[in-house]
N, CA, C and O of each residue as an XYZ file, in Angstrom:
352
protein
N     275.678    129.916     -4.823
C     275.885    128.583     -5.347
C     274.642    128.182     -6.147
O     273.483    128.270     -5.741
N     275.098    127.669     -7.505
C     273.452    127.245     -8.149
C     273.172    125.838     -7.295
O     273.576    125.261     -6.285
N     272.293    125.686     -8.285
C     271.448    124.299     -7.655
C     272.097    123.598     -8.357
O     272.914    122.925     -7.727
N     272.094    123.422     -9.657
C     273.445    122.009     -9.870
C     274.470    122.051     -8.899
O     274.722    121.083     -8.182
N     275.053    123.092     -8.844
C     276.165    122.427     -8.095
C     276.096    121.770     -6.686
O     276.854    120.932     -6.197
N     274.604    122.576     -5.975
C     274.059    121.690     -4.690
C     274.078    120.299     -4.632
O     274.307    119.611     -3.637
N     273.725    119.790     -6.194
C     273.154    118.590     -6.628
C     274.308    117.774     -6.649
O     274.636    116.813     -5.952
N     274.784    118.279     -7.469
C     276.488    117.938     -7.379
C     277.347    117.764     -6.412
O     278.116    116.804     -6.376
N     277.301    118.585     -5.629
C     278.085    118.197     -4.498
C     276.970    117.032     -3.589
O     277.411    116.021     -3.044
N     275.790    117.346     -3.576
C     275.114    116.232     -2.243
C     275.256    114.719     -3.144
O     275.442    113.774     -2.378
N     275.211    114.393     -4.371
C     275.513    113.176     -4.972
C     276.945    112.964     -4.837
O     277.175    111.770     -4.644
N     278.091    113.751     -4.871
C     279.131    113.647     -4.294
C     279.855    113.353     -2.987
O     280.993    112.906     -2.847
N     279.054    113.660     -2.152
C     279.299    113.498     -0.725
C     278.800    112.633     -0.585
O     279.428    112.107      0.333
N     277.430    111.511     -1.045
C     277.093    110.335     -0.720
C     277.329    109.548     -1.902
O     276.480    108.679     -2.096
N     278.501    109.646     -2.956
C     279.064    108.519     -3.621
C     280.672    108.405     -2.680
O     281.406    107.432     -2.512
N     280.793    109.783     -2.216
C     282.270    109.335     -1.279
C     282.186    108.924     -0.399
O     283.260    108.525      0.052
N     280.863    108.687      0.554
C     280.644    107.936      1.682
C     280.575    106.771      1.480
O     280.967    105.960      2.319
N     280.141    106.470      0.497
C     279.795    104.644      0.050
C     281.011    103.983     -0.443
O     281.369    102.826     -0.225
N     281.763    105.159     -1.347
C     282.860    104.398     -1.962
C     283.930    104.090     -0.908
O     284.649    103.100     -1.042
N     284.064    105.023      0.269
C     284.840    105.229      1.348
C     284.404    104.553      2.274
O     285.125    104.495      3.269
N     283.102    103.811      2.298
C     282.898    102.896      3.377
C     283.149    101.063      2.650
O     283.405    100.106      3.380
N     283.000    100.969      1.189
C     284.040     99.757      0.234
C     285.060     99.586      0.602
O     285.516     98.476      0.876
N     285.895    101.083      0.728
C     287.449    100.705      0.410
C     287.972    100.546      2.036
O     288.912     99.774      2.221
N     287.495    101.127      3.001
C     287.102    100.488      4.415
C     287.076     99.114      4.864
O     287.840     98.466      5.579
N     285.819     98.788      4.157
C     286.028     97.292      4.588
C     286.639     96.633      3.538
O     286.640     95.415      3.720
N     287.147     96.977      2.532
C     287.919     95.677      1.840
C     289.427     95.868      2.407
O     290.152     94.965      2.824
N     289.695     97.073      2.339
C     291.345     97.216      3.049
C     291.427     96.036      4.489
O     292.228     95.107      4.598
N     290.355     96.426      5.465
C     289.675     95.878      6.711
C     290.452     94.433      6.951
O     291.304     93.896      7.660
N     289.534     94.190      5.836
C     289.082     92.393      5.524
C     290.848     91.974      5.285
O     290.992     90.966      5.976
N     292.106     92.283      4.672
C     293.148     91.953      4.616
C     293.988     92.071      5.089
O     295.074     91.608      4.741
N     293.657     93.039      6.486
C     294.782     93.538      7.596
C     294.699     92.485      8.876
O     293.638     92.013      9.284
N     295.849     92.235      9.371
C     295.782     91.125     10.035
C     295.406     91.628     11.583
O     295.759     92.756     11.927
N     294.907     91.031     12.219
C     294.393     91.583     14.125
C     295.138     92.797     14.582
O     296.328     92.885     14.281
N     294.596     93.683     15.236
C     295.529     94.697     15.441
C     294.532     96.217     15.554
O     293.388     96.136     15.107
N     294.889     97.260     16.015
C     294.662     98.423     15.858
C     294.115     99.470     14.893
O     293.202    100.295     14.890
N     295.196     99.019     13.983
C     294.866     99.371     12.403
C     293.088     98.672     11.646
O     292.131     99.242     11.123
N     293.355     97.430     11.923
C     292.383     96.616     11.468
C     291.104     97.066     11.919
O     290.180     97.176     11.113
N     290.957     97.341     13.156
C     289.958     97.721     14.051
C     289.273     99.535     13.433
O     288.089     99.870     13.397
N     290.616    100.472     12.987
C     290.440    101.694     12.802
C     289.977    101.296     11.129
O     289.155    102.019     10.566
N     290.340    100.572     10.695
C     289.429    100.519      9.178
C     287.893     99.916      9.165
O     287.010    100.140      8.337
N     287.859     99.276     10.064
C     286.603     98.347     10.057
C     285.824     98.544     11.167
O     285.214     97.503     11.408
N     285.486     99.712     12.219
C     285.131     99.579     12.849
C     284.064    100.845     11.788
O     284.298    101.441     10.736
N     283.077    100.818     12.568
C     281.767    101.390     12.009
C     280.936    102.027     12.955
O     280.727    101.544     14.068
N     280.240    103.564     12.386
C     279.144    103.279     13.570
C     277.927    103.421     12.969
O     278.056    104.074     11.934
N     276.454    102.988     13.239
C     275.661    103.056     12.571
C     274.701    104.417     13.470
O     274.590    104.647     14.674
N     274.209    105.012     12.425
C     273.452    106.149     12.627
C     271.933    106.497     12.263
O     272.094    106.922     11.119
N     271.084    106.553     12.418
C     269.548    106.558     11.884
C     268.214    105.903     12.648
O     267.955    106.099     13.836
N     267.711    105.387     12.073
C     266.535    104.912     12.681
C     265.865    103.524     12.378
O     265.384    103.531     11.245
N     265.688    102.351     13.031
C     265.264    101.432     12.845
C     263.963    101.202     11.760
O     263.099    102.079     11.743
N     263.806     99.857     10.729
C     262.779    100.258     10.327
C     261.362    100.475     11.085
O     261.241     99.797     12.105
N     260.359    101.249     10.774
C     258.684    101.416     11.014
C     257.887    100.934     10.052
O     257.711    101.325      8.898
N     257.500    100.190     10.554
C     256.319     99.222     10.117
C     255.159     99.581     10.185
O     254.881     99.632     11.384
N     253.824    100.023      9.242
C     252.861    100.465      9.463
C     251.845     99.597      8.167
O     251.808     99.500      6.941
N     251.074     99.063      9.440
C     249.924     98.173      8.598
C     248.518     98.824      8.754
O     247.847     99.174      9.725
N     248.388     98.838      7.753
C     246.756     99.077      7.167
C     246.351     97.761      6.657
O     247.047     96.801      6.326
N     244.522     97.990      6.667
C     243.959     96.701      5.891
C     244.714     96.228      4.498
O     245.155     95.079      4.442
N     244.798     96.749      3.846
C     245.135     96.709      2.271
C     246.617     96.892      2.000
O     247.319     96.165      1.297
N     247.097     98.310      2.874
C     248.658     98.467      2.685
C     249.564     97.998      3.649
O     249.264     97.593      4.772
N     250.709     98.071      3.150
C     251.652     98.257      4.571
C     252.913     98.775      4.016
O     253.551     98.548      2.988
N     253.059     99.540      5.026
C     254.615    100.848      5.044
C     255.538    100.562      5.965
O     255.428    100.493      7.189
N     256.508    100.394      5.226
C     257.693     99.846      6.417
C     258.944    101.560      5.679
O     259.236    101.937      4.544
N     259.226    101.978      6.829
C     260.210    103.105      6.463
C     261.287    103.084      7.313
O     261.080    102.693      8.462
N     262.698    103.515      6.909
C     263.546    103.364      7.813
C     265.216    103.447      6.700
O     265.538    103.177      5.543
N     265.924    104.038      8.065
C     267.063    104.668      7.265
C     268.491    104.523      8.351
O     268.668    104.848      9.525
N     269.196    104.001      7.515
C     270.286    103.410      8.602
C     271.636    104.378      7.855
O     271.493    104.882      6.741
N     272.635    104.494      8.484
C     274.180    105.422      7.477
C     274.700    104.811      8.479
O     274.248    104.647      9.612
N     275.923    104.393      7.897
C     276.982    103.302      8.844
C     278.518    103.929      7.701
O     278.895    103.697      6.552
N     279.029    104.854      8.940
C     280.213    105.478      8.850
C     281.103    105.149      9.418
O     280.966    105.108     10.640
N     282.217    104.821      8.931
C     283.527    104.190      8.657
C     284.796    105.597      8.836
O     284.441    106.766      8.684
N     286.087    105.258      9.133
C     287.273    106.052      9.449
C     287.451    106.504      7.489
O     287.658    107.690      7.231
N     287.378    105.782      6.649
C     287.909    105.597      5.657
C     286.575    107.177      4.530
O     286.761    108.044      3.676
N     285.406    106.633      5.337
C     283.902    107.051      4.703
C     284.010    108.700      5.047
O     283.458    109.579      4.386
N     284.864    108.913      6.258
C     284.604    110.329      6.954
C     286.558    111.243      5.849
O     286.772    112.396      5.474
N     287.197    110.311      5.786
C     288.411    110.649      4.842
C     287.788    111.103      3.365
O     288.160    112.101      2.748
N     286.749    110.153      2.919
C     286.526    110.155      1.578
C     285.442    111.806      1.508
O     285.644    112.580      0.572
N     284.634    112.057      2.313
C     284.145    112.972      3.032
C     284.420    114.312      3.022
O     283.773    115.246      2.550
N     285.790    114.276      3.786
C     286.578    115.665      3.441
C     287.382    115.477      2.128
O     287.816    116.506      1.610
N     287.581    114.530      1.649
C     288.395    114.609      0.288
C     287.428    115.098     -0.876
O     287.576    115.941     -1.761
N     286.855    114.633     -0.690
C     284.739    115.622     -1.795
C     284.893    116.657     -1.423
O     285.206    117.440     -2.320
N     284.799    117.186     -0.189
C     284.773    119.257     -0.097
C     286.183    119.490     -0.507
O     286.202    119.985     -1.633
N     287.548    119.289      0.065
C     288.426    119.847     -0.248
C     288.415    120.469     -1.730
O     288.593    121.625     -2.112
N     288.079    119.007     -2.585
C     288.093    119.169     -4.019
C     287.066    119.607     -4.213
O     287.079    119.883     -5.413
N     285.980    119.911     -3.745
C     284.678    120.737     -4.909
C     284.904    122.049     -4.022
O     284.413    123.087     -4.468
N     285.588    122.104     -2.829
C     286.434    123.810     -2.751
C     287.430    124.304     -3.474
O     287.481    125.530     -3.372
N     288.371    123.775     -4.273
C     289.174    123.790     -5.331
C     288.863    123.993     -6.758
O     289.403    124.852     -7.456
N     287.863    123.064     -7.198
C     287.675    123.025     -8.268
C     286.499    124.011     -8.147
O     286.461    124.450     -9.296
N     285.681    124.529     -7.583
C     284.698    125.605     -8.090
C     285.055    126.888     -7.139
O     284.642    127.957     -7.588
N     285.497    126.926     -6.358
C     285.839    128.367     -6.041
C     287.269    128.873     -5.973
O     287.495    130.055     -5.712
């Protein structure tokens, strides 16, 4: 596999997570109480709180959160299926 296409696919897999965690909660937001509603909008968050690090002069705050959705993990395999299709 070259490296574009590495590139390609890892910008792919995190524009289908984001776009798939949108269409998640906007579907979400118009489904009325229920099961369904819950399986579009429920979320889990994954990563690490921010870190805060003060120096005299600087300060570094670092930290990385991914909040995955039913819709985010669909959009997910729908990116490999198709960049298994379209390049091999």
């Amino acid at each position: 596999m070259k490296k574009r296409e590495i590139t390609f696919l890892t910008v792919a897999l995190i524009l289908g997570a984001v776009i798939g965690g949108l269409i998640g909660d906007m579907v979400g937001s118009f489904l009325p109480e229920g099961a369904v509603k819950t399986l579009f909008t429920k979320s889990i968050e994954i990563g690490f709180k921010p870190f805060t690090l003060e120096l005299y002069a600087l300060i570094f705050t670092l930290g990385l959160m991914v909040k995955i959705n039913f819709v985010s993990i669909l959009m997910i395999i729908f990116v490999i299926v198709y960049f298994r299709w379209w390049y091999i």
